[in-house]
Phi, psi and omega in degrees: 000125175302184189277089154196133217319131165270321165108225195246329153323321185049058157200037167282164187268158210268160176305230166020204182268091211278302189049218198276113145221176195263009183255111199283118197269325164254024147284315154301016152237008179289264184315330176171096171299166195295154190298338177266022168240353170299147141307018174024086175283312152001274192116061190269129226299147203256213204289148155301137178291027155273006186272162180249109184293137152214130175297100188249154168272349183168210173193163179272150141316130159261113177087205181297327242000085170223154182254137185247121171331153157291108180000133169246119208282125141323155176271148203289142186220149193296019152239009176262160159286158193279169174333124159288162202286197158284157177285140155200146173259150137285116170285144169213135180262147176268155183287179171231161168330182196248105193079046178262315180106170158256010184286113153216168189214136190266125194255321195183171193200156185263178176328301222281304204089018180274323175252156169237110156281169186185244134205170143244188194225064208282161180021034184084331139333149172256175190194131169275146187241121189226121157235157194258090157071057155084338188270152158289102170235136224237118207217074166295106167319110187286151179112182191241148167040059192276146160187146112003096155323301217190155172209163170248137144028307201247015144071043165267130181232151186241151160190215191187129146265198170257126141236121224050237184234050171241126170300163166196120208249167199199145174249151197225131188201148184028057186045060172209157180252145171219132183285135164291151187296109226154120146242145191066080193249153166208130237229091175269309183222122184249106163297172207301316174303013203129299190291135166241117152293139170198239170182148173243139187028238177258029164261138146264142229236155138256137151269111187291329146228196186295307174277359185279181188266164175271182185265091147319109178275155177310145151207164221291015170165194194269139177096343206260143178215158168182170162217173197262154207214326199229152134200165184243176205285022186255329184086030163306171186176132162229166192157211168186165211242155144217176150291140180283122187106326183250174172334162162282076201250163182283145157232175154204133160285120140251179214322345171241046167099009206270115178258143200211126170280123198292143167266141199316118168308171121270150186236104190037090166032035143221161198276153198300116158318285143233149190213138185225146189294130187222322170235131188242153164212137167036049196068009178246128192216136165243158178193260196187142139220181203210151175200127189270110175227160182323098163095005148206167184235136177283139155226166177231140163232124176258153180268105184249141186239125159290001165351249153246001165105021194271156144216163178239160153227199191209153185298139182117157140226153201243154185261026188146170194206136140358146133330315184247044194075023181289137165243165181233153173250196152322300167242008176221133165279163145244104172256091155080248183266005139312104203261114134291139183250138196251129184239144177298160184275168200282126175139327185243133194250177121113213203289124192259129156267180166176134202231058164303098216262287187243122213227111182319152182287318216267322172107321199302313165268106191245111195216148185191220194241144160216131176238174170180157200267042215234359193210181179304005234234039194283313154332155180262163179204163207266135174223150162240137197258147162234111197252161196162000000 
C-alpha cells in the first residue's frame, strides 16, 4: 500500500491504489502518522523570528476531568414527544474533473457541507480539488503531494504541500493561492473569520488571516513540540502537545491564548496513555486515545465538552463532530441516541471499505471515500451520504 498523507485530521485514506484491505487503516495512522504530519518530538528547529511568542509555564486541567457514563433517555411519558424517526444515509458518488478517472478522495468540508475538498489522481498524480454543491473544480496547489485541510462557508479553503522536504501551507480564496507566513507550515483548519490552524515547525501556530504573520501558540515548557489540529468560531484551538520523546496529549487554547490540558478519556475503564485532539465544533472535540498495556494497545474515540469539562468515550475512531455532539466513524454516524450505518453505493462488492471525514453541522451531510474488491471498482472514489 502506498505512501499517503491524512492531514490534520490524521485520518485520511492512503494513496495508489489502496482498495479493501484487511490492515486497520487508522489504528495505523494511530501508531504513526507520515512523518511531515508528526509532532516532530525530535525537536526540529521552530519559527521564523518575525512570529509572535507566548510563553506558558505550565498549563491548567480544562474542567473537572471526570468521565460521565452515557446519557440514560428518560422514559417516554404522554408529555414527551414521541421517539424520533430512525435515521437513514443515502450514498451518492461524486464526479471528478473531466479525464480525471474516478479515484478521489474527501480531505475536508465546510459547516453547511456545501463545499468539498480533496484530491482526485489524473495520471496517478494528485490534484487539489473543491467541489461546490457536489460539481468539481479543480484548484491546483503548488508544491508536490499537496491537499486541501478544511474550507469555510464562503468556500476560502487551507492546506499544504512539500517543497523539498519542508511543508507549505497555503490559503485558497477567489482562485488564487496565498503562501502562509512560515517556514516548515502547515494549515490544519479555518474558521468562518479566517482565523488559521496549524503549525510552524514543531510549534503550533494560528493565523489571523491568509496574509498575517503567525501566532505561536503556548506551550507548557521547554522541550515541548505540538500542533493545532482545530478551531472553533470563538477562536477556541485544539490539538496536541508532547514532550520529546513522550505521550501525546490533547490540549486546548483558549481565545485568549490561555493553554488547558484535555482531561485524560478513558480506554476500557482505564485512563488513556495517549490521546490526542482532532476536531472542535461549538465546543465540542473529538480525537483518538489510546492506553498501552504488554503485547496491545486499546483505542477509543472520546468527546469532550468544554462546558463543563466531561468527557466520554466510545469504541472506534472518530474523525469529526457536530455543532450538536454528533460523531462520525469510518462507518458510522452517531447522532445523539442514534448508530447510523453509512452504506456503500450500488456497484460494490466482495471485502467494502468506507471511509467516512466529514459531517455537516445540521447532521445532513456526510463524505468521504468508498472502495471494494468485488468488481474493477478497487480505487476509493468520493461519496456523499445524504441522511435524515
Amino acid at each position: 500500500m502506498d505512501d499517503e498523507r491524512y492531514g490534520t485530521t490524521l485520518f485520511r485514506v492512503l494513496d495508489g491504489e489502496p482498495g479493501p484491505s484487511t490492515v486497520d487503516v487508522r489504528r495505523a495512522v494511530a501508531d504513526g502518522e507520515r512523518h511531515h504530519r508528526r509532532v516532530r518530538l525530535a525537536g526540529v528547529t521552530a519559527a521564523a523570528a518575525a512570529v509572535l511568542a507566548v510563553v506558558a509555564t505550565g498549563w491548567a486541567v480544562a474542567g473537572p476531568a471526570r468521565q460521565d457514563p452515557a446519557p440514560v433517555l428518560p422514559a417516554a411519558t404522554s408529555e414527551q414527544p414521541p421517539p424520533r424517526k430512525a435515521m437513514a444515509c443515502v450514498p451518492e458518488q461524486l464526479t471528478t474533473p473531466a479525464g480525471h478517472g474516478p479515484k478521489a478522495v474527501i480531505s475536508g468540508a465546510d459547516p453547511t457541507g456545501r463545499y468539498l475538498v480533496g484530491r482526485s489522481y489524473p495520471k496517478g498524480g494528485p490534484a487539489t480539488v473543491i467541489w461546490v454543491d457536489k460539481q468539481p473544480r479543480l484548484a491546483p496547489m503548488p508544491g508536490e503531494d499537496a491537499t486541501f485541510s478544511d474550507v469555510t462557508s464562503t468556500g476560502v479553503a487551507v492546506g499544504d504541500s512539500f517543497s523539498g522536504e519542508r511543508t507549505v501551507a497555503y490559503a485558497y480564496e477567489g482562485g488564487k493561492f496565498t503562501r502562509l507566513a512560515g517556514t516548515d507550515t502547515t494549515a490544519s483548519a479555518i474558521n468562518e473569520a479566517r482565523t488559521i490552524a496549524g503549525s510552524v515547525g514543531d510549534r503550533p501556530a494560528l493565523w489571523a488571516s491568509p496574509t498575517a504573520q503567525p501566532t505561536m501558540l503556548a506551550l507548557p515548557g521547554a522541550g515541548w513540540s505540538g500542533i493545532a489540529t482545530g478551531i472553533d468560531e470563538d477562536g477556541t484551538v485544539v490539538g496536541q502537545v508532547a514532550p520529546k520523546l513522550g505521550q501525546e496529549v490533547a490540549v486546548v487554547w483558549r481565545p485568549d491564548g490561555r493553554l488547558e490540558r484535555l482531561p485524560a478519556p478513558d480506554v476500557r475503564g482505564k485512563p488513556a496513555n495517549t490521546f490526542i485532539a482532532t476536531s472542535i465544533r461549538d465546543g465540542w472535540v473529538t480525537g483518538w486515545a489510546a492506553r498501552d498495556e504488554p503485547g496491545v494497545r486499546y483505542i477509543a474515540g472520546p468527546r469532550w465538552n468544554l462546558r463543563d469539562g466531561t468527557v466520554t468515550s466510545l469504541d472506534g475512531l472518530f474523525s469529526t463532530v457536530n455543532r450538536d455532539g454528533w460523531m462520525l466513524g469510518a462507518t458510522t454516524l452517531h447522532a445523539g441516541d442514534q448508530t447510523v450505518e453509512l452504506p456503500p453505493p450500488p456497484g460494490f462488492s466482495g471485502r467494502i471499505s468506507v471511509h467516512a471525514y466529514t459531517l455537516s453541522d445540521d447532521g445532513r451531510t456526510v463524505a468521504g471515500q468508498v472502495s471494494g474488491d468485488g468488481d474493477v471498482r478497487t480505487q476509493p472514489v468520493p461519496i456523499v451520504w445524504t441522511c435524515g
